[in-house]
LOROMI-646850 format. One record per residue (C-alpha): x, y, z. Coordinates in steps of 0.1 Angstrom, whole numbers, always signed. Last residue first. Layout:
node x:X&y:Y&z:Z $
...
***
This chain:
node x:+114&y:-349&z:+131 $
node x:+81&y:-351&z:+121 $
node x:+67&y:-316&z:+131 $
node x:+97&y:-302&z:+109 $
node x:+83&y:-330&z:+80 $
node x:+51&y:-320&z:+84 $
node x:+59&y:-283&z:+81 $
node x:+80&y:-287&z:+54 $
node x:+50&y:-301&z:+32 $
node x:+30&y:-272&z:+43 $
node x:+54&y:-247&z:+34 $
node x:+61&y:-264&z:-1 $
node x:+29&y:-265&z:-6 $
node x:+19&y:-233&z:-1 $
node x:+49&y:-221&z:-24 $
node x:+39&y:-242&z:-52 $
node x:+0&y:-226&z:-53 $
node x:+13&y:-193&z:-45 $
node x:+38&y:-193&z:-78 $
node x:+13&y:-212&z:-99 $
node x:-19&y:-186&z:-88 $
node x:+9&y:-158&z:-96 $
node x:+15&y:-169&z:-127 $
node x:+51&y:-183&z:-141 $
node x:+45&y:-205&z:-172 $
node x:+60&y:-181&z:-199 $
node x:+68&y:-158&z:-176 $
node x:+71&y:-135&z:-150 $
node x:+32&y:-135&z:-145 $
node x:-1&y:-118&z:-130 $
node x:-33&y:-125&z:-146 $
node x:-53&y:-103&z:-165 $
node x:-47&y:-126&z:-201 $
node x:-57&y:-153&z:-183 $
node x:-30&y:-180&z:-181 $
node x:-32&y:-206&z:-206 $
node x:-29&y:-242&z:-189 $
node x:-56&y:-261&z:-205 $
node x:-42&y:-257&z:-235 $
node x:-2&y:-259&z:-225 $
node x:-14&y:-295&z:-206 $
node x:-30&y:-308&z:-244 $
node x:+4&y:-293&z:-259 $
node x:+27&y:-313&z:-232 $
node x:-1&y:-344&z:-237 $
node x:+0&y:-347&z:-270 $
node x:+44&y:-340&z:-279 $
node x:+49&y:-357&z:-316 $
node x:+11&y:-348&z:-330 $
node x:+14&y:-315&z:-311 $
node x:+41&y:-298&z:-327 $
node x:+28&y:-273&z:-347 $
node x:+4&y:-265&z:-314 $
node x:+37&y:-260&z:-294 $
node x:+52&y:-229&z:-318 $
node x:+15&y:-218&z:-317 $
node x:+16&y:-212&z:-281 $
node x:+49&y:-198&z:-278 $
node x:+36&y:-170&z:-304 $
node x:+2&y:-163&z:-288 $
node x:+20&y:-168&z:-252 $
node x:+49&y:-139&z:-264 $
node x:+84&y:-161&z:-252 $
node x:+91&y:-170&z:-287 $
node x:+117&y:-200&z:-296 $
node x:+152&y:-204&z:-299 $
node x:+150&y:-229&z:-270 $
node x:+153&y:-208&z:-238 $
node x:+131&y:-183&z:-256 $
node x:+100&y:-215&z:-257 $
node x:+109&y:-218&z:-217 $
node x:+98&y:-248&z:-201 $
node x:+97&y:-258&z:-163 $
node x:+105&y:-222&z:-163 $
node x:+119&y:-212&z:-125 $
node x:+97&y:-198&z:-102 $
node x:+99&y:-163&z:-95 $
node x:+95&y:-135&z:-61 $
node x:+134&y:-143&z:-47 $
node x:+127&y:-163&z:-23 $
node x:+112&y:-183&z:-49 $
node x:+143&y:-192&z:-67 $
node x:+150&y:-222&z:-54 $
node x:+124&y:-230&z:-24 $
node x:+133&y:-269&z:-22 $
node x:+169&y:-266&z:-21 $
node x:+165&y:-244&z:+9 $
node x:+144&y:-267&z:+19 $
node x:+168&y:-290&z:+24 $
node x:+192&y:-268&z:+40 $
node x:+167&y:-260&z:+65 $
node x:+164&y:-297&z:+69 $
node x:+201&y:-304&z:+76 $
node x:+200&y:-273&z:+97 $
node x:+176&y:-285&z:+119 $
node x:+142&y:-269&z:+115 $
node x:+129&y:-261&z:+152 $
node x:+113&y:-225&z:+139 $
node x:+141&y:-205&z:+150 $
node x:+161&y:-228&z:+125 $
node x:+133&y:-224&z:+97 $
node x:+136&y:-182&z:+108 $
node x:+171&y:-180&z:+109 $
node x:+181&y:-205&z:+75 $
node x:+153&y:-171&z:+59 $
node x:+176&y:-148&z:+74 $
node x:+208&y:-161&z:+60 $
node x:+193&y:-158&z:+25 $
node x:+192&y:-121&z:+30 $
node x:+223&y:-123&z:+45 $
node x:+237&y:-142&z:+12 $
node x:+217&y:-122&z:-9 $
node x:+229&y:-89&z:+1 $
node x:+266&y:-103&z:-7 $
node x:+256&y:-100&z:-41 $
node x:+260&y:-130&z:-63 $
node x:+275&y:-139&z:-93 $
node x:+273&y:-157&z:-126 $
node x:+237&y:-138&z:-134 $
node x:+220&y:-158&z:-160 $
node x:+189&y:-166&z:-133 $
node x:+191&y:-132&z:-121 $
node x:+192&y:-117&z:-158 $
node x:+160&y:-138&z:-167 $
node x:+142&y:-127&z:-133 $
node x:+149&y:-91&z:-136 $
node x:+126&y:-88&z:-169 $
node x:+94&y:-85&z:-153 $
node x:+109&y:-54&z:-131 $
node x:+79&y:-40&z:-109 $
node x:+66&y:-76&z:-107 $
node x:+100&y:-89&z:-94 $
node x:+97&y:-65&z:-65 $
node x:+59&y:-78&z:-62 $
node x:+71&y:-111&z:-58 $
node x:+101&y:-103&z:-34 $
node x:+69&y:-93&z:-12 $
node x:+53&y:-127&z:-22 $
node x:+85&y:-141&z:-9 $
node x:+87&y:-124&z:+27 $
node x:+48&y:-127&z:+33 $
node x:+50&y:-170&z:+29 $
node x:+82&y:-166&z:+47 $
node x:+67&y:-153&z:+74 $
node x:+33&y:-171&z:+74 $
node x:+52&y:-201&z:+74 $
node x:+69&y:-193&z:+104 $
node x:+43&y:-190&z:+128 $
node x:+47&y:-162&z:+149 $
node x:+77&y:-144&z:+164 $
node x:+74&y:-111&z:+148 $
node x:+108&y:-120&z:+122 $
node x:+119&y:-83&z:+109 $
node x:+108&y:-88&z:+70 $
node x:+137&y:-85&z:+51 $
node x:+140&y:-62&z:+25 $
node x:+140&y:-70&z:-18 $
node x:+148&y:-37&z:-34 $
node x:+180&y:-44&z:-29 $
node x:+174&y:-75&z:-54 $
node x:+171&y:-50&z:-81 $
node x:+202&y:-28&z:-76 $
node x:+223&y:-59&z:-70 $
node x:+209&y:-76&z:-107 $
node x:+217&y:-43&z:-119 $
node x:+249&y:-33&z:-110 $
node x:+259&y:-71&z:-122 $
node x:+243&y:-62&z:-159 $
node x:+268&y:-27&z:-156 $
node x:+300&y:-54&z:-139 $
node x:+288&y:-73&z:-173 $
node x:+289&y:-47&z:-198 $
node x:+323&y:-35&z:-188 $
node x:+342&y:-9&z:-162 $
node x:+316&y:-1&z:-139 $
node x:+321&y:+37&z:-119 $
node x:+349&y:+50&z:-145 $
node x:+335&y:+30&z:-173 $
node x:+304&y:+54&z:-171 $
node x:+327&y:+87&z:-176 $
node x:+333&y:+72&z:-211 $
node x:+296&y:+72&z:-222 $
node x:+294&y:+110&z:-222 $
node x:+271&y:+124&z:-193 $
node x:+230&y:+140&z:-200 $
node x:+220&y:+104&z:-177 $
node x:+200&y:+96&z:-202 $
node x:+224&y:+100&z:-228 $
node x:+252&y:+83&z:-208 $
node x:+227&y:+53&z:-205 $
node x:+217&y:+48&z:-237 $
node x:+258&y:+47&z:-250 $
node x:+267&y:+26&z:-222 $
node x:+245&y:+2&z:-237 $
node x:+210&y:-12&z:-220 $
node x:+182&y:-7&z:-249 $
node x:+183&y:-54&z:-246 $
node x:+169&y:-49&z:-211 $
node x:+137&y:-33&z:-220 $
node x:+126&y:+3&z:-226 $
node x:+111&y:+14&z:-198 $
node x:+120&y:-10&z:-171 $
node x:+156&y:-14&z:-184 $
node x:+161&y:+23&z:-182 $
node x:+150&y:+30&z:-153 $
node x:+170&y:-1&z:-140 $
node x:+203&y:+17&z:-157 $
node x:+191&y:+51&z:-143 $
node x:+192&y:+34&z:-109 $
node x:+231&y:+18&z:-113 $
node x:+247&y:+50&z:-121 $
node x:+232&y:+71&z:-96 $
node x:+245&y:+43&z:-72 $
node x:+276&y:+39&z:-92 $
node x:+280&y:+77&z:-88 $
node x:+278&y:+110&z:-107 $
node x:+277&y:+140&z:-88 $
node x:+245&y:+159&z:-95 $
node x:+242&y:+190&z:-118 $
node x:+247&y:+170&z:-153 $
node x:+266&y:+188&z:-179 $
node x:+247&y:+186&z:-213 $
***
């Protein structure tokens, strides 16, 4: 069936999120997307040539979603604290994104402005650029709405379902006590926010206030 709009990368690039978000990431071919898209898979290749410039659409469709809050002048942890729980909720709306990010060998130019704002705001603030840098460092991903697995059950063959992850760590709790005693007292209610296996909400605002407020003494430091 012909399509009435013009194909584009753009065009392209949404149906291929759409996609992902309803179906999951591993539903992504060129075949899925033609058909949703009512094209034939080789008019696809014309716009991204392989699988990976399709996953690299995707990665730089998501993280567009991601805007930068226009600075208002006020305290600076506040800002950033609103800017990353805003890339939160943009990770939120694609739970998957994060592992494709994070696997992602390339960067969209976005990124680096978007990052370039965040050095604006510490160096507006009275960070150096040595301690900008540092935190930086500091934030990892979290600019970007996730916190990187400290473990990751998939990561190791294993199941990334809590039940499943959870049972893989109870076989092993004679060799590893106090990692399966943590994993029990750490199980995230089943309401609760998360982009992973040990990614909640009250984890990701917990580590992001304390990174704030531990930069802040050393900016007053200084």
């Amino acid at each position: 069936m012909a399509t009435r709009n013009p194909l584009s990368r753009d065009r392209v690039l949404a149906a291929a999120v759409a996609l992902v978000d309803r179906d999951g990431l591993p539903a992504l071919t060129m075949r899925r997307l033609a058909a949703d898209l009512g094209v034939e898979a080789m008019s696809l290749y014309y716009h991204l040539p392989a699988k990976k410039a399709l996953l690299d659409g995707v990665v730089e469709t998501v993280l567009s979603e991601i805007r930068a809050l226009p600075a208002d002048g006020g305290d600076w942890r506040r800002h950033l604290r609103e800017q990353f729980l805003l890339a939160r909720r943009v990770m939120l709306r694609h739970p998957w994104a994060p592992g494709l990010i994070a696997s992602s060998t390339s960067v969209p130019p976005t990124v680096y402005a978007y990052y370039d704002g965040i050095v604006g705001t510490l160096v507006a603030a009275g960070f150096s650029y040595h301690l900008a840098h540092r935190a930086l460092h500091a934030f990892g991903s979290m600019p970007l709405g996730f916190a990187q697995e400290i473990f990751s059950p998939a990561a190791a063959g294993g199941d990334f379902e809590p039940e499943a992850a959870e049972a893989e760590l109870a076989a092993m709790a004679e060799a590893m006590p106090h990692i399966t005693a943590m994993v029990a007292s750490e199980i995230h209610d089943a309401g609760e926010a998360t982009l992973g296996w040990c990614d909640s909400q009250t984890e990701f605002e917990f580590t992001l206030d304390l990174l704030l407020n531990g930069l802040e003494q050393l900016r007053v430091a200084v």
